[in-house]
N, C-alpha and C positions, 0 to 999 in steps of 0.2 A: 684599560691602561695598566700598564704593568712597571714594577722596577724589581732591576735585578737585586736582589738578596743574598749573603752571604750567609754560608750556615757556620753554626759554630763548628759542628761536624767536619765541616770542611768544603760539602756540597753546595753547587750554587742550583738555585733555582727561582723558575719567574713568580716574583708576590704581588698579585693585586693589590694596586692603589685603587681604596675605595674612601666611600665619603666626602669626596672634593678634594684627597691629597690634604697634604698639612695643613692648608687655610682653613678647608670644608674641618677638619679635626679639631683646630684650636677655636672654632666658632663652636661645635657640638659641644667641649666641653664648658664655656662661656656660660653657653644655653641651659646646658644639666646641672651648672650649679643656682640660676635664677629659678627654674620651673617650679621643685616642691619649695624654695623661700615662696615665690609669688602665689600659687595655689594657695599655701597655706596660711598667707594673710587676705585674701580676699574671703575667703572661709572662716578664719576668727576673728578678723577686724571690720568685716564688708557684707556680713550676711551672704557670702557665698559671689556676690556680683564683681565684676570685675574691675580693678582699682584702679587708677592713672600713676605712673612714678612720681614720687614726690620727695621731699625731705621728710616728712613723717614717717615713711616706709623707715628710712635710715635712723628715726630714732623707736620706730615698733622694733625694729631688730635689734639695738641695742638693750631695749627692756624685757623684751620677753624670747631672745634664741640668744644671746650671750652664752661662750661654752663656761657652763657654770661646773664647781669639783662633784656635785652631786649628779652631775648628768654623765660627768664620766665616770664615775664609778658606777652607775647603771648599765651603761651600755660598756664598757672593758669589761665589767662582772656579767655580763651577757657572754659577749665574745669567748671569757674565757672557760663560761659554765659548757659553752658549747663546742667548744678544744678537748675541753677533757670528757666528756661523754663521747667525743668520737674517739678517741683515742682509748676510751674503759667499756663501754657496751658493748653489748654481745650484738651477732652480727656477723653476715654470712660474708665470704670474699669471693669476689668477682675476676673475672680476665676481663679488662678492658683489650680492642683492636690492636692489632700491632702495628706499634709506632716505627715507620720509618727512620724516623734520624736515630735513633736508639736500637738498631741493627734490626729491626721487627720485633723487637722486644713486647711481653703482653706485660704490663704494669694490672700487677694487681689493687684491687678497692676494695674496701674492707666497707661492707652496705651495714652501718647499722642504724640508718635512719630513723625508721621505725621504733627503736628502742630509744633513743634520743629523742624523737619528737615526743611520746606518751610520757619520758620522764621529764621534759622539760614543761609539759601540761600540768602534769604533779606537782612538781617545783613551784611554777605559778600558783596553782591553787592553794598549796600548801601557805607560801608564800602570803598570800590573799585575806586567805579566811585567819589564819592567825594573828594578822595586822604586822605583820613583819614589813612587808612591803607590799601595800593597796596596790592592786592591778591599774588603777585609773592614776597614781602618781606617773605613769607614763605619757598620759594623755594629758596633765595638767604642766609636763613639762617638758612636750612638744617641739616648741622652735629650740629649746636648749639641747634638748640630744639629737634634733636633725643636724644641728651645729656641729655637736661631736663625733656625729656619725662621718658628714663629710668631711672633716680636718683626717679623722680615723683612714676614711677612704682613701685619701688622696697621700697619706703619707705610708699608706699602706704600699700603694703602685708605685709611687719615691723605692721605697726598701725592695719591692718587688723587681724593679728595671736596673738598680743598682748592682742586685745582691748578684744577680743574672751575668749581667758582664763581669762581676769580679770573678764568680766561682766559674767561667767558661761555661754556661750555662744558655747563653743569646741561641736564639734559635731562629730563622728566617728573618733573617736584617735587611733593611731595606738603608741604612746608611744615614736616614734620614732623624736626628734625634727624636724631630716632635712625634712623628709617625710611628717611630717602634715606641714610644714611650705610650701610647693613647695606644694600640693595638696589643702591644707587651713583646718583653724578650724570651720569658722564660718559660717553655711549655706544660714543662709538668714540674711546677715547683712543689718539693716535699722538703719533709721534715721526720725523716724514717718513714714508717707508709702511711702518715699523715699527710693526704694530699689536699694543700690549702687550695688549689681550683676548685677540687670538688667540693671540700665542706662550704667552701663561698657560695656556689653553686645552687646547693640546696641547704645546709642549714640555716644559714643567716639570713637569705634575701626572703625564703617564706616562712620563717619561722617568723621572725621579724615582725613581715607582715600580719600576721593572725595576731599576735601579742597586741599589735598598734589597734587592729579591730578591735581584741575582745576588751583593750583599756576602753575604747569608744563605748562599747557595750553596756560595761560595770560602770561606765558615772553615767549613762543615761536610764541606767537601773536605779541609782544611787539617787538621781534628782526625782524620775518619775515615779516608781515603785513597780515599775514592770519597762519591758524591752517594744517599743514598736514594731508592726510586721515587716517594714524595712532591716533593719537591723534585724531580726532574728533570719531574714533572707541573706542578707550581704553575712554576716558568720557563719551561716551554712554555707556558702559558695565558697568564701575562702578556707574555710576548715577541710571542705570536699580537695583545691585545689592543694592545698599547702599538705594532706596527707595522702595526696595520690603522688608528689614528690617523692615523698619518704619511704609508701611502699611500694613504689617505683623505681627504688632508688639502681637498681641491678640493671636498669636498663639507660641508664645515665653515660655510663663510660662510655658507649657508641654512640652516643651523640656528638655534632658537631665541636658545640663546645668546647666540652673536654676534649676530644681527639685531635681536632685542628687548633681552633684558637687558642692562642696564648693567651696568659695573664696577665693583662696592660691595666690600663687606667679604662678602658671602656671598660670590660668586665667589673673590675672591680668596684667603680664607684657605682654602677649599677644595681651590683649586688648588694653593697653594703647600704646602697642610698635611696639611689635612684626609684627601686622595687619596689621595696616596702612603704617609704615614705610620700611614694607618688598613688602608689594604684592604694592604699589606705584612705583617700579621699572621700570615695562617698559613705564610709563610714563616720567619719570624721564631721562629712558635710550633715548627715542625720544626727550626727549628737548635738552640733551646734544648734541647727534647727528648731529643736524640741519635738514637741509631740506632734506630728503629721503622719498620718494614717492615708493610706491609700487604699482602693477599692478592693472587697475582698478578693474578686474574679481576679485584676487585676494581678493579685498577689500569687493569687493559685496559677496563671497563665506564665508568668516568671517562673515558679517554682518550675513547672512543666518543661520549660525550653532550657532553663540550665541542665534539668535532669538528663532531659534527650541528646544535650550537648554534650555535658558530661562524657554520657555513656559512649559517645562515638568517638571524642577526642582522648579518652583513655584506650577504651578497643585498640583504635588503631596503632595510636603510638605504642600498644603493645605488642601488638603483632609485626611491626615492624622492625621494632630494636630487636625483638624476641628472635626472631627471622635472621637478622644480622647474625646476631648471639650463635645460634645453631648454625649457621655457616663456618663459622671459626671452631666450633667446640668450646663455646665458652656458656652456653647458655645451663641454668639450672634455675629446677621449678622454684617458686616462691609463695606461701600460700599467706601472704598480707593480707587485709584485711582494706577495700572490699574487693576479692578477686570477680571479675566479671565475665559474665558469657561472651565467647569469643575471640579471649584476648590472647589466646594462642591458637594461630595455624596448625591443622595437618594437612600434613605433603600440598604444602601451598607449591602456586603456580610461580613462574617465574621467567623471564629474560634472561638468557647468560648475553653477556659482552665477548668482544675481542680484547677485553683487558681483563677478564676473567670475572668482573663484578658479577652480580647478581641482583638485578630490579625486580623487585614483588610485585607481581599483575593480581593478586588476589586477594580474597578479604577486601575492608573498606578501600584496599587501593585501586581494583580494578574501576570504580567509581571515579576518582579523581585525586591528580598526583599531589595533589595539597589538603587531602581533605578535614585532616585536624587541623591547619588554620581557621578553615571556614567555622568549626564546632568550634575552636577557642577564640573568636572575634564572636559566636555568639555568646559566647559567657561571658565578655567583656563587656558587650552590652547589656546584660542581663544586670550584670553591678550599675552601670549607670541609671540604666529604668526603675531601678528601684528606690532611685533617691526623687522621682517626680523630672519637674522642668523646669525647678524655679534658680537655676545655675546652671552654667556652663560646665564648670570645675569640676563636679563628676563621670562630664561625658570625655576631659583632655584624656581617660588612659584609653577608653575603645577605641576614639579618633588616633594618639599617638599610636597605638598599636596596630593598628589597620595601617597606618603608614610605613613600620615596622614590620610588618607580613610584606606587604609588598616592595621592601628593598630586598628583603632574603628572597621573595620568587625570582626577582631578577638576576639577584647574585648566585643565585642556586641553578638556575637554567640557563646563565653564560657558562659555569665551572663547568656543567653537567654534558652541557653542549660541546665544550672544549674537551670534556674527558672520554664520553663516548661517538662522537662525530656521530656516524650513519644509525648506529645502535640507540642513539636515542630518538633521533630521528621515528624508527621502527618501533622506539615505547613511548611515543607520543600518538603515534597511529594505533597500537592497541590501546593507550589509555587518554582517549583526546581532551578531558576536562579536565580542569584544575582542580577549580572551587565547589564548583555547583555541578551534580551530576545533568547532562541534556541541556547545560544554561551558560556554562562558561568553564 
């Protein structure tokens, strides 16, 4: 299903109605503001087990996620410590794709994630060990900055869908309030080459996230006197994930994301909310716990599959954006830390189209045309395994996620299908699997 769109541009063209149109949209967004409330009272209030609605729910919220002034001056002083480190660190600039509605214009990104991420680690630590501000004061006050976080979010996307129609800035309209407002107007909102997509993107959704772990961390160091093998696994995993962000960050701009989607309310509350405050769960769920230890094989057997995952869902996504990159003339080496074997092609293989794309048949893609889902659905389970089975609430991000992988295969292989007809056709005959190479 499709509705016509108006561009600000001037240009009309067809934009998928996705998600059930306006109803299916104004239920998603319904849904993503109950999930991390309700996770995160079955977890501090329920030992982790799953609660019934009640009137008590409505007065745990009023006692302990009230937007308190202490919680926003936590997370604003976040926001804005992480404003100005993009806009002051050093850091390499990128050519993102050429944008269409903006004559093919290549917008540059200024990558200096890497510098921002290590200094905002500083920061913390510094922060920490001085008693300026305990790392676990995040974790003690939990439902008060998820509060602020989404009022944050959502008045964020208010300012973001506003600011868009007034500056002529709408971009792909579909006419429909609810729907451009949940998908967004605005596609490359700046602020001189501060581009708020991107810093949402990756500073805040995984910075976020590791902060909200390592508070889980510091007070269950605090109570026991050492870290369980859980927790030192689920902060290895997100540390691995949230800095292969950052020194990844060059290969960002060719992604969908940023390129196509706009700046709505789905982005956004996802980034500021949704991300961090959802998949921090089974951190969250081991702190509350206490001291549960799991078997050591079993520890060493996790460690093993994230690593192996790891290693193939970085590979590949590097080799792929990388590949884009050197098609346009935009790509330049990057030597972040950790760079890994393989994660740039020579004279890789490839499809040309009748629309002049180019599909990579080699490296991990000759295998299967989704294969870093498959490697990042294993690291998602890798976080919930390591909290045991005594709860549900660790396994909602793999499960959510794996349902999330499989709307984008389908939304990715109707557009793909619709953009190269017989061409893809003939790159699903050279690369017949998705997920599993010989399995599916």
């Amino acid at each position: 299903m499709v509705a016509n769109g108006k561009d600000a541009k001037g240009g009309d063209e067809d934009v998928p109605v996705e998600f059930g149109g306006p109803w299916g949209m104004l239920a998603i967004m319904v849904i993503s503001h109950v999930i991390p409330y309700y996770l995160w009272m079955c977890v501090r209030f329920n030992a982790g087990a799953l609660i019934m609605p009640s009137y008590d729910i409505l007065v745990l919220l009023k006692e302990h996620a009230f937007p308190t002034l202490p919680a926003f001056q936590i997370y604003i002083g976040f926001l804005l410590h992480q404003a100005l480190l993009a806009v002051t660190m050093p850091g390499m600039r990128i050519e993102g794709l050429p944008v269409p509605s903006e004559g093919n214009k290549k917008l540059t990104y200024v990558c200096n994630g890497v510098s921002s991420w290590y200094a905002t680690l500083l920061t913390a630590a510094i922060l920490h060990y001085t008693g300026v501000f305990p790392l676990s004061t995040v974790i003690d006050r939990f439902g008060e900055i998820l509060t602020v976080t989404i009022i944050t979010s959502n008045v964020t996307s208010v300012l973001a869908y506003f600011s868009a129609i007034w500056l002529g800035k709408a971009h792909r309209m579909t006419g429909n309030a609810l729907m451009d407002f949940f998908m967004g107007a605005w596609l490359n909102p700046r602020i001189g080459t501060f581009d708020l997509k991107f810093w949402g993107e990756t500073r805040v959704a995984w910075i976020t996230l590791f902060l909200l772990t390592a508070s889980c961390a510091v007070r269950q160091y605090e109570q026991l006197g050492y870290m369980t093998g859980g927790m030192w696994f689920i902060c290895t995993a997100q540390w691995l994930y949230s800095n292969a962000v950052m020194k990844g960050e060059e290969c960002i701009p060719s992604t969908w994301d940023i390129f196509y989607e706009k700046w709505g309310w789905m982005l956004i509350y996802w980034n500021f909310a949704g991300v961090p405050f959802v998949y921090c769960m089974p951190s969250f769920y081991m702190y509350q716990q206490g001291p549960v230890e799991m078997p050591r094989f079993m520890l060493v057997g996790l460690f093993l599959a994230l690593f192996g995952a790891y290693y193939v869902w970085d590979t590949s996504q590097s080799q792929r954006t990388r590949f884009r990159m050197q098609q346009v003339g935009a790509y330049k080496p990057r030597f972040t830390f950790p760079q890994l074997p393989w994660g740039t092609l020579k004279d890789p293989k490839y499809l040309t189209t009748e629309t002049g794309s180019k599909l990579l048949i080699n490296g991990w893609w000759k295998y299967a045309r989704k294969i870093h889902y498959t490697a990042d659905i294993i690291m998602a389970s890798t976080w919930a395994l390591c909290c045991g089975f005594g709860s549900f609430v660790p396994y909602f991000y793999p499960i959510f996620f794996f349902g999330m992988i499989v709307h984008r295969y389908h939304r990715d292989q109707e557009r793909c299908k619709a953009k190269y007809g017989k061409d893809w056709d003939r790159y699903e005959k050279i690369v017949p699997y998705v997920f599993l190479p010989g399995i599916i």
